[in-house]
C-alpha positions as CSV (number, residue, x, y, z in Angstrom):
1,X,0.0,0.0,0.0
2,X,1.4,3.3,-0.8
3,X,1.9,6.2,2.0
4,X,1.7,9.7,1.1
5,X,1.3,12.9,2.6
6,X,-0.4,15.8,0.8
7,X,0.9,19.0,1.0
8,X,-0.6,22.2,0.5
9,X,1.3,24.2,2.7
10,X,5.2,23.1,4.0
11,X,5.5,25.2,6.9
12,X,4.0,28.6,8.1
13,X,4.1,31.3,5.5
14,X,5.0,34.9,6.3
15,X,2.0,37.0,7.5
16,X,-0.2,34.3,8.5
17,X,-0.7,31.6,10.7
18,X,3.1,30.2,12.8
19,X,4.3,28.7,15.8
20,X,7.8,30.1,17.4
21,X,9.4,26.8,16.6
22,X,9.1,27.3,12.9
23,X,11.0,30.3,12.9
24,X,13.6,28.4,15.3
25,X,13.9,25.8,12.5
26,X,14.0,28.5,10.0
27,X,10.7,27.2,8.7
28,X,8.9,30.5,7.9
29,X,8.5,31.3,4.0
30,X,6.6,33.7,1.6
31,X,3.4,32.1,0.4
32,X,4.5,30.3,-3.4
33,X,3.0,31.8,-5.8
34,X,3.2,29.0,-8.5
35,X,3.3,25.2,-8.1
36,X,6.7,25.0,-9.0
37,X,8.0,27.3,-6.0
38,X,5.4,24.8,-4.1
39,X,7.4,22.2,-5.2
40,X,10.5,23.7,-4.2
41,X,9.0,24.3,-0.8
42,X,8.3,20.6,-0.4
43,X,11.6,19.7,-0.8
44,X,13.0,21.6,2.1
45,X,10.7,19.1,4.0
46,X,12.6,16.0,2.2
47,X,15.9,17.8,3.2
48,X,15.6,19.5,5.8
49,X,13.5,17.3,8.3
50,X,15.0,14.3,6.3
51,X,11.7,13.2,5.6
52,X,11.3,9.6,3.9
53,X,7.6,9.2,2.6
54,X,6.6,10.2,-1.0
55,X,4.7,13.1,-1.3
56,X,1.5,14.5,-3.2
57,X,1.8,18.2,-3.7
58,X,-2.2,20.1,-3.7
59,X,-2.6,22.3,-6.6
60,X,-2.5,26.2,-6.4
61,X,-6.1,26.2,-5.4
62,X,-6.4,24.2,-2.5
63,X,-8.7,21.4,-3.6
64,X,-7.4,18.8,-1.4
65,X,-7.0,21.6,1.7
66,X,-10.8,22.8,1.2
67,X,-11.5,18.7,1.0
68,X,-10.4,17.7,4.1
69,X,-10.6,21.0,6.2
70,X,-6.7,20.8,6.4
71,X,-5.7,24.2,7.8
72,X,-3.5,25.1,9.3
73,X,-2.8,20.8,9.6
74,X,-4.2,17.5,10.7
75,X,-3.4,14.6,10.2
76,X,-5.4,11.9,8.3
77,X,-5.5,8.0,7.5
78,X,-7.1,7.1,4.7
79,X,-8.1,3.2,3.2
80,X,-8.2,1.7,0.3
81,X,-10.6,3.7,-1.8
82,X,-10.7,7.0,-0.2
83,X,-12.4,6.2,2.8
84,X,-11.2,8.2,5.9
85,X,-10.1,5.9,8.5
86,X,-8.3,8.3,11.2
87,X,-9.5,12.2,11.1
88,X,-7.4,14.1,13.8
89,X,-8.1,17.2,15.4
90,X,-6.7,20.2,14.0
91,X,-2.4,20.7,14.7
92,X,-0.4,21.6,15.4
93,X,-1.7,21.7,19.1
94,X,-4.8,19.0,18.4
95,X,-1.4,16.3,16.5
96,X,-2.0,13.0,18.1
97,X,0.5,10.9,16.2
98,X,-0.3,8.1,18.2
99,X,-3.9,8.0,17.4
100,X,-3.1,8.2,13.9
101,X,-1.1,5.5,14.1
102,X,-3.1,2.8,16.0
103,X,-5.8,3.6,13.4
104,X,-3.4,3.1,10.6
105,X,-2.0,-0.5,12.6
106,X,-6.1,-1.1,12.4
107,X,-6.4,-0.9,8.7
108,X,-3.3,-2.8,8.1
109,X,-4.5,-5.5,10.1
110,X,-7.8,-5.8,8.4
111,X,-6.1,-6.6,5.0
């Protein structure tokens, strides 16, 4: 089964929404204005935070964002076919990585 993460935005963007520790990280950028500065962003994520999953970039409009009431982030598990399996509350203060993950150990197990 394939794992990926959709990302509409990498980290906080300059004049709206942050936390103190992404300007620690140096995680604070201007908001892209095309998908390929999107892109770009994304791969400070792969870099940066060495991160190891692939990843689904959201177009310039939001679709998948509006779709699953995304912002500022949560997480989500999804199953085969689209169905949501885990929603969680909205992060970075409502992240419960360990909810996420016994519902993703759930949906493994059912295969």
């Amino acid at each position: 089964m394939a794992r990926k993460i959709v990302l509409g935005l990498l980290a906080a963007v300059v004049l709206e929404w942050q936390i103190d520790n992404n300007r620690q990280e140096g995680l604070v950028f201007t908001q892209p204005k095309s998908f390929a500065e999107r892109r770009s962003l994304a791969r400070v994520l792969v870099e940066k935070l060495d991160y190891r999953l692939p990843l689904a970039l959201d177009d310039m409009e939001g679709r998948a964002e509006k779709a699953f009431a995304a912002w500022p982030e949560r997480l989500y598990v999804l199953a085969p076919g689209g169905r949501v399996a885990y929603k969680g509350e909205m992060g970075p203060f409502g992240f419960h990585p360990d909810e996420a993950e016994r519902a993703l150990t759930e949906l493994l197990a059912m295969r």
